[in-house]
C-alpha positions in Angstrom: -18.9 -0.4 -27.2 -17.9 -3.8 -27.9 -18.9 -7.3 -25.8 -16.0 -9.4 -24.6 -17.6 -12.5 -26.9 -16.9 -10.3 -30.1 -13.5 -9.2 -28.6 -12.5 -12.5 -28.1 -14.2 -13.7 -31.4 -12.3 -10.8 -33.1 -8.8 -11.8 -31.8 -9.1 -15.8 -31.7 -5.8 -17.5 -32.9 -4.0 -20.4 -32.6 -1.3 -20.4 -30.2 1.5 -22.8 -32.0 4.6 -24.8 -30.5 6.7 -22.1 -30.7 3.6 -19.4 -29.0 3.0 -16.1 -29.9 5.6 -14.1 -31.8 5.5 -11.2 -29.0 6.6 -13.8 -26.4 9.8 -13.5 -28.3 9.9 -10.0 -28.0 9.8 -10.1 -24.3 12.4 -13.0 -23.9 14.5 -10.3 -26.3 14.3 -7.6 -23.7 14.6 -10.0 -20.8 17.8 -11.2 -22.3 19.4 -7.6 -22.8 22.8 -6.9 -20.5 20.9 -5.8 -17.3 23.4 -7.3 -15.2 26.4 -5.3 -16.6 24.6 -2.1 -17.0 26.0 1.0 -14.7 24.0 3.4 -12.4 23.4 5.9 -15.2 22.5 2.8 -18.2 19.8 2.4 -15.1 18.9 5.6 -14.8 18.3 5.8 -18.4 16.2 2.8 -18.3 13.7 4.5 -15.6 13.6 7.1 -18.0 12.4 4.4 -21.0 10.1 3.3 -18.1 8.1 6.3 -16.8 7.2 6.4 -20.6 5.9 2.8 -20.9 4.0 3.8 -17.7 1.7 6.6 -19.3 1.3 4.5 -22.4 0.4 1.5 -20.2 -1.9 3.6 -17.7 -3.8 5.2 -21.4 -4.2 1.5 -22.3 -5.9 0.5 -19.2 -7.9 3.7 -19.7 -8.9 2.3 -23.4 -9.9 -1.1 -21.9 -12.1 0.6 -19.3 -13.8 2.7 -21.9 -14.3 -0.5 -24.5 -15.6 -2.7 -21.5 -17.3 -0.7 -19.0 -19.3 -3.0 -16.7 -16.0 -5.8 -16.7 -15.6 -6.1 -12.9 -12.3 -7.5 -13.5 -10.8 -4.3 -15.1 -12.7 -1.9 -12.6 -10.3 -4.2 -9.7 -7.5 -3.7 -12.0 -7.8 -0.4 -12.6 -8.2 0.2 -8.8 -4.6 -1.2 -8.5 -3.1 1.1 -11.2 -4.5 4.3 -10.8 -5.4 6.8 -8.2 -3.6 4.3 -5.8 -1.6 4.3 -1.9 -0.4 0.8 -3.1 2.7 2.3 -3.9 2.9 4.6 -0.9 5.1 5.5 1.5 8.3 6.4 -0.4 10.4 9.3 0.5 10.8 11.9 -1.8 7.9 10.4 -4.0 4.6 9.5 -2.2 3.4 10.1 1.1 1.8 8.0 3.5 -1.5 6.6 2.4 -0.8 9.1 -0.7 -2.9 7.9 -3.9 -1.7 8.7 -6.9 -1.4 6.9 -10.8 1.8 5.0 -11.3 2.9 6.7 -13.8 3.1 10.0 -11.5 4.9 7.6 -9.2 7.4 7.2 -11.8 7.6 10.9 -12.6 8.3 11.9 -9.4 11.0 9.2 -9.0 13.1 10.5 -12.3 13.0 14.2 -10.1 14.8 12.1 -7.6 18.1 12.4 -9.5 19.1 15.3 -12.1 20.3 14.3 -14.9 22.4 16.9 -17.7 20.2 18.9 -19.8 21.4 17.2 -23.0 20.8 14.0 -21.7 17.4 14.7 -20.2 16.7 16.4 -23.6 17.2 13.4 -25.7 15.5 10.6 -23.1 12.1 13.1 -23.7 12.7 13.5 -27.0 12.9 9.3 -27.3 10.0 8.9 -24.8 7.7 11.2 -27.0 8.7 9.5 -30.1 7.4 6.3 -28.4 4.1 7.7 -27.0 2.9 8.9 -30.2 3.9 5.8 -32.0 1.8 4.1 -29.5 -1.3 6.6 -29.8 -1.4 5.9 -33.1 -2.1 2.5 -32.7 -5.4 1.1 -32.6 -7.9 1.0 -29.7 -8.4 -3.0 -29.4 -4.7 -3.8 -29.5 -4.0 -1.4 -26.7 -6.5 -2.6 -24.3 -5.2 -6.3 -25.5 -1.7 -5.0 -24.8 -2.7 -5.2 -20.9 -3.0 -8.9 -20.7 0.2 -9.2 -21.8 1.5 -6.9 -19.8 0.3 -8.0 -16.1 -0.3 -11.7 -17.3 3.7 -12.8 -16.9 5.1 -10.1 -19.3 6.4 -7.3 -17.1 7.1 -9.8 -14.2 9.6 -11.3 -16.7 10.9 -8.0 -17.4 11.1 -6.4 -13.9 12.7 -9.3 -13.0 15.5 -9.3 -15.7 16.0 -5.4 -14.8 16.6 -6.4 -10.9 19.8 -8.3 -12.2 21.2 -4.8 -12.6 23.5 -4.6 -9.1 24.1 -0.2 -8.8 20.9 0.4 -7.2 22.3 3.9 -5.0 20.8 6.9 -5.4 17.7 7.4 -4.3 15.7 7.7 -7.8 16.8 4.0 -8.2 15.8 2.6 -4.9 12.0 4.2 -5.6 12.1 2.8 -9.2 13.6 -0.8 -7.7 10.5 -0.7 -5.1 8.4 0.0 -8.0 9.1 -3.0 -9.9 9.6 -5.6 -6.8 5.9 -4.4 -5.6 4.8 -4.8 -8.6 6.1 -8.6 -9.0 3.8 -8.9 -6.2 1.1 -7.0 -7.3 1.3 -9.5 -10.8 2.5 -12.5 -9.7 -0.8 -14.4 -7.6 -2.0 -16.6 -10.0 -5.7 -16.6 -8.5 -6.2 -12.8 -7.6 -2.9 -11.3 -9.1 -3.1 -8.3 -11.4 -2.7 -10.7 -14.2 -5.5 -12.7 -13.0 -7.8 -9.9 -13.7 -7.0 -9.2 -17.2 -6.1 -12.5 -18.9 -9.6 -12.9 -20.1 -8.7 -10.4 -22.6 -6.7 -13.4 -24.4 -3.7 -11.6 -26.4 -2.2 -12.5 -29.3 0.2 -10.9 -31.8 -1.7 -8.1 -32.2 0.4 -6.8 -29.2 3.7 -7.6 -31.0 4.1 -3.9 -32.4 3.6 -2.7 -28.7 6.4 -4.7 -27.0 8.7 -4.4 -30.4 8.7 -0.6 -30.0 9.0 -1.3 -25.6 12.8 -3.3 -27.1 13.4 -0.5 -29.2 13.2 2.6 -26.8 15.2 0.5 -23.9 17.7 -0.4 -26.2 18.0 3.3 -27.7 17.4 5.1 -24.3 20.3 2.9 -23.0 22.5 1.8 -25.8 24.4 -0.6 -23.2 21.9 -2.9 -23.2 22.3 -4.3 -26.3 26.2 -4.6 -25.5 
């Protein structure tokens, strides 16, 4: 177990002009064609999502473990997992049903079946990620959540919101997913990003939101149209 003084003293750097090189990364994937792509390019991107999810929700878990008596993270992880903030949807979560937002997510791909070859190489490309992502080390994955709920994903959710097929029922749950959690993020004073920016990111996160491009732009090639 590790103090956040040494965590912070283990991570310092200067913040240039230009910011941190990951920054760039996530203007990258907020500048991806979201508005031209079709129901199924969307579909395809919830896949690439319910993936980020698990990886996210075993990030939160690290950060927990590496900084057990943190308040902040306990409230954050109260948001995340084993949570009715989510709930009711139909098809996915009952009322007042608590449950990890990545299961939210899993239960929202089941919403719409997809072919078997498709589904086949969306898990093959979601497993690829995860265990490029395990390997990673401990500190950068707990850093990883800053940038994450501090602006990051509220940039991104927001991008894929330009999409305009939103009909089938799999894509309205996944389009309440990411407009909820805009508001779950976006409070600067008791947001979710409020309760993790202490963990002051910097471009040791970069490989986590290069491979996040890379599996949206594979798992739905018509982004990068």
């Amino acid at each position: 177990m590790i103090t956040m003084s040494e965590q912070i003293q283990i991570d310092s750097a200067t913040k240039d002009s230009i910011g941190f090189a990951y920054e760039k990364v996530i203007d990258d994937i907020c500048n991806l064609n979201w508005s031209d792509l079709d129901r199924e390019g969307l579909i395809d991107a919830a896949w690439v999502y319910y993936y980020f999810s698990v990886q996210f929700r075993e990030n939160l878990e690290i950060a927990r473990g590496l900084y057990p008596d943190d308040d902040r993270l306990l409230r954050l992880d109260h948001g995340e997992r084993d949570t009715s903030n989510l709930s009711p949807w139909p098809g996915v979560a009952a009322a007042g049903e608590k449950m990890n937002h990545d299961e939210f997510m899993r239960r929202t791909l089941a919403l719409t079946t997809i072919d078997a070859g498709r589904r086949k190489r969306l898990e093959a490309l979601g497993q690829g990620y995860l265990a490029k992502i395990r390997a990673m080390d401990r500190m950068s994955r707990a850093v990883s959540i800053a940038s994450y709920e501090d602006g990051g994903l509220e940039k991104v959710f927001r991008a894929i919101l330009q999409a305009k097929d939103w009909n089938t029922p799999a894509l309205q749950a996944f389009k309440h997913f990411l407009e909820e959690h805009i508001r779950f993020d976006s409070d600067p004073d008791a947001g979710h990003g409020a309760l993790c920016r202490h963990l002051a990111p910097n471009d040791r996160v970069l490989p986590l939101w290069t491979e996040f491009k890379r599996i949206f732009v594979e798992g739905a090639p018509a982004l990068g149209a």
